[in-house]
C-alpha positions as CSV (number, residue, x, y, z in Angstrom):
1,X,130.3,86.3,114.7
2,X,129.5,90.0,115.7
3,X,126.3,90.4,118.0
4,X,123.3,91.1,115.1
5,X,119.6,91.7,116.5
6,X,118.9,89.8,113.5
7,X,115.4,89.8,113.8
8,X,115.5,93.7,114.2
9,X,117.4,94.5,111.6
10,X,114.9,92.2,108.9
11,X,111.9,94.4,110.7
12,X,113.6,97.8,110.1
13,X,114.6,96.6,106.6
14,X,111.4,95.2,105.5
15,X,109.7,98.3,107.0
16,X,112.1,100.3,104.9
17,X,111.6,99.0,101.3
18,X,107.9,99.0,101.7
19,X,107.6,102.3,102.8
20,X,110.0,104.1,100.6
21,X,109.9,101.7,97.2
22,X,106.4,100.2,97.3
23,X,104.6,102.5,99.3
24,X,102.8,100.3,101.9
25,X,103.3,99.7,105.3
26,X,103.6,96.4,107.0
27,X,100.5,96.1,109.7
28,X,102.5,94.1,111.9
29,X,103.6,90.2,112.4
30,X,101.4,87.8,110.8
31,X,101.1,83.9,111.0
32,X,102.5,82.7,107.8
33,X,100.2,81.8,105.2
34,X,99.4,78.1,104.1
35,X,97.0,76.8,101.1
36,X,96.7,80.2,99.6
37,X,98.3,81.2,96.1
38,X,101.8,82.9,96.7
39,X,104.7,84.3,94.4
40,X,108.0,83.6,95.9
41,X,111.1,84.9,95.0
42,X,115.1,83.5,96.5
43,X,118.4,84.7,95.7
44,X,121.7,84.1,97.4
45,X,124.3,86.5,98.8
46,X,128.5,86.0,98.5
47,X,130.3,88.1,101.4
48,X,131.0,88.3,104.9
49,X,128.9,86.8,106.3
50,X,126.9,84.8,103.0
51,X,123.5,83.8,102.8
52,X,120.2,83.3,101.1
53,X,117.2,85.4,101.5
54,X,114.0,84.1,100.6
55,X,110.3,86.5,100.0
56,X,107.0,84.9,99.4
57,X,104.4,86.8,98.8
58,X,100.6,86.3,98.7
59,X,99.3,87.0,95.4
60,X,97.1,89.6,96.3
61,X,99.0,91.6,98.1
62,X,101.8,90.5,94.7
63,X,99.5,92.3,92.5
64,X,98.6,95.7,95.1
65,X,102.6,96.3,95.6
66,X,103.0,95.6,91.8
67,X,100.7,97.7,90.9
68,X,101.9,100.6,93.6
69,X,105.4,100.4,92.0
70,X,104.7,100.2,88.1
71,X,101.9,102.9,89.2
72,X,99.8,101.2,87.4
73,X,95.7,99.7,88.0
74,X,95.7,95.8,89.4
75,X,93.8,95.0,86.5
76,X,96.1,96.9,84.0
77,X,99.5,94.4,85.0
78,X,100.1,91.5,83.0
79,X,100.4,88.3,84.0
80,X,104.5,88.7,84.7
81,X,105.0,92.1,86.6
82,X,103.8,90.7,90.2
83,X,106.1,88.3,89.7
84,X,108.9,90.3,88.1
85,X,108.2,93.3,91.1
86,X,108.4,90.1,93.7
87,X,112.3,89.8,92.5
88,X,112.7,93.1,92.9
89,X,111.6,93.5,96.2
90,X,113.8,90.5,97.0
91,X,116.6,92.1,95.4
92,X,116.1,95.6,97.1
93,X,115.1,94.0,100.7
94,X,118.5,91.6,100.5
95,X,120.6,94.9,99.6
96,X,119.1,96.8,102.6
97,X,120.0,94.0,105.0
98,X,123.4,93.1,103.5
99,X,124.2,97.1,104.1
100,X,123.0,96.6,107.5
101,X,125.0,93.9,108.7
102,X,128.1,95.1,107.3
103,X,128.2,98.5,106.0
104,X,132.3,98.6,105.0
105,X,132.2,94.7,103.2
106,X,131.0,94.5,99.4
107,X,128.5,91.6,98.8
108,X,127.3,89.8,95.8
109,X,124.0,89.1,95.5
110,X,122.7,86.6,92.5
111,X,119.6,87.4,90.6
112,X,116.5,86.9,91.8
113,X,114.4,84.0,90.6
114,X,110.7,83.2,91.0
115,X,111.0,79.7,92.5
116,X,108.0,77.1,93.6
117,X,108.8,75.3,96.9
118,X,112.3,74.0,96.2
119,X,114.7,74.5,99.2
120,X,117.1,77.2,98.8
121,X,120.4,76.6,96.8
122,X,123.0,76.1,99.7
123,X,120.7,77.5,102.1
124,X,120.4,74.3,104.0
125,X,123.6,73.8,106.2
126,X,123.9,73.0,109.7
127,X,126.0,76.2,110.1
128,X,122.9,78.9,109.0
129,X,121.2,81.2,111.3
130,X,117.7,81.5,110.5
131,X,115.4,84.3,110.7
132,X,111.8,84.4,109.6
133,X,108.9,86.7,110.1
134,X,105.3,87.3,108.2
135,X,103.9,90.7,108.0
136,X,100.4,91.3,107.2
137,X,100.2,93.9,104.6
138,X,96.6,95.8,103.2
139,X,96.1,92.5,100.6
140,X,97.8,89.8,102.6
141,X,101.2,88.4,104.1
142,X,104.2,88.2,103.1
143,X,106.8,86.1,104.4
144,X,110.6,86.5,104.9
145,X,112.9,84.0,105.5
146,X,117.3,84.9,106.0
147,X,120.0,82.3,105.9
148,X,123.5,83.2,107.2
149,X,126.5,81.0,107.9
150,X,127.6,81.4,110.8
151,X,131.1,82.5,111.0
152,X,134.0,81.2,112.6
């Protein structure tokens, strides 16, 4: 397997997608947040190397990035956009990683879906490497969880 900084690479990408997409700025690491409403979005990625990449969001910082990216008042969003901006994210945030651990291999990356707390889909192997890190952000955490298979 080549030599990732795994761990660096989810920082820099994370940092990236906020800033230039959502305009926000994670604060720094975070403990991970338990008991408090959260929007959590999981897609998978086909390529070399494969994975699943998992965001869950509080849902008040949901809402503040949702409502920096439709450009729009907190109060103004319906009841979906958090939630459909939450995929997004996931979708943009997996693309930027995918690019950064192999820039010349084409990946494919399934839709995002809002899930509840059901293990990822093939995410669960003894042969994944596992990175996860919580930022605080303005309105709360978000967490970030990356499954690869190791490769042989």
């Amino acid at each position: 397997m080549p030599e990732w900084n795994i761990q660096q690479l989810l920082d820099e990408a994370v940092t990236e997608v906020l800033e230039t997409m959502f305009f926000a700025t994670p604060l720094g690491p975070a403990e991970p947040q338990s008991g408090a409403p959260v929007l959590d979005a999981r897609l998978v990625f086909q390529g070399h190397p494969s994975g699943a990449l998992n965001v869950c969001f509080s849902t008040a910082s949901a809402k503040s990035l949702a409502a920096g990216f439709l450009g729009e008042e907190e109060d103004a969003l319906t009841d979906a956009q958090p939630g459909e901006v939450v995929c997004e994210f996931a979708n943009m945030l997996c693309g930027s990683l995918v690019s950064k651990l192999e820039d010349d291999e084409q990946f494919d990356l399934s839709s995002p879906e809002l899930a509840l707390s059901e293990p990822v889909a093939g995410a669960s192997p003894e042969n994944l490497i596992m990175a996860r890190q919580s930022y605080e952000l303005d309105n709360g955490i978000l967490t970030v969880t990356l499954h690869l298979e190791a490769i042989a």
